[in-house]
N, C-alpha and C positions, 0 to 999 in steps of 0.2 A: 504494500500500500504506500502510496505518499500524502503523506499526511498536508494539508494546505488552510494553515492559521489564518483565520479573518476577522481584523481588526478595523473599527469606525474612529476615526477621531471627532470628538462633536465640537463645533467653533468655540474657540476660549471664552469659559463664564456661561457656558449654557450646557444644558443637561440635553441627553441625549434620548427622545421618548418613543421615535418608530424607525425605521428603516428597511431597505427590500435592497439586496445586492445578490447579483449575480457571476456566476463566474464562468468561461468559455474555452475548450480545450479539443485538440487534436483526438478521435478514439482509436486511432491506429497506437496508440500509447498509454493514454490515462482513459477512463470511465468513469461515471458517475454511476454507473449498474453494476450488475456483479457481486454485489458484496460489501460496495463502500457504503460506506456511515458517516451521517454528523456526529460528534461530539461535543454536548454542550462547553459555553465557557460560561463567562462570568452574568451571563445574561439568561436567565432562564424561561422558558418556553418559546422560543426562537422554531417557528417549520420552518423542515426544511424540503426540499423539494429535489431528490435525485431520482436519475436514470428518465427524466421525462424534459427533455431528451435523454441520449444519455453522454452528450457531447458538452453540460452545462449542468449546474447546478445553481438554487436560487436557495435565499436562506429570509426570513421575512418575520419581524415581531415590534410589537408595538406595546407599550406602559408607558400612559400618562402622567405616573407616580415614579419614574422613576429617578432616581438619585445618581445617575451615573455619567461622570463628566470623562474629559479628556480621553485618554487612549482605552477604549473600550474592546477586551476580548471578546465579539462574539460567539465561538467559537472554533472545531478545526473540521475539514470533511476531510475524510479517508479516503481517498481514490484510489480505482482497483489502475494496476499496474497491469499492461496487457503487450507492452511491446516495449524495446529499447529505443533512446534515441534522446536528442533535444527539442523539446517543445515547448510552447509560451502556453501560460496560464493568462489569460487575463480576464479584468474584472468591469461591475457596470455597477454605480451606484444609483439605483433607480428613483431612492427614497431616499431624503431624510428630514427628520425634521425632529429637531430641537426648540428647548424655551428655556428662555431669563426672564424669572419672576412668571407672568402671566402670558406673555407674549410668544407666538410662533413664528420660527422662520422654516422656510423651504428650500 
């Protein structure tokens, strides 16, 4: 498996209360099917959304109440290994949205 740590920074002085990120990958190499798994991090109840495709994975949660500022672990997904090689991960922040005091931004 390789394991693929995903972390949100929320803008300085604001907490961090939904978000929806995605992430995008070669299947001749990595998969999101097979066997891989989210593992929570410091965010709890976070779906997550593998092998549909299975070239991408999406991870998605939202708490109004929450308390959680700057470098937030959301958690790691475990990607099934299926071929050798160099490949890019990349990522799509689809959501976010934080608040200072009362106020939302997008």
């Amino acid at each position: 498996f390789l394991p693929v740590g995903v972390r949100i920074r929320a803008p300085d002085g604001q907490r961090l209360i939904n978000f929806q990120v995605s992430a995008f990958f070669d299947t001749a190499l990595i998969t999101s099917g097979e066997q891989a798994e989210y593992t929570e991090g410091a965010w709890a109840g976070v779906e997550s959304t593998l092998n549909d495709p299975p070239e991408s994975f999406q991870l998605v949660a939202s708490d109004v109440t929450s308390q959680r500022t700057g470098v937030v672990d959301v958690g790691t997904v475990n990607l099934r290994v299926v071929g050798s090689g160099v490949t890019l991960v990349s990522g799509l922040l689809t959501e976010l949205i934080s608040v200072e005091g009362s106020t939302q931004s997008r």
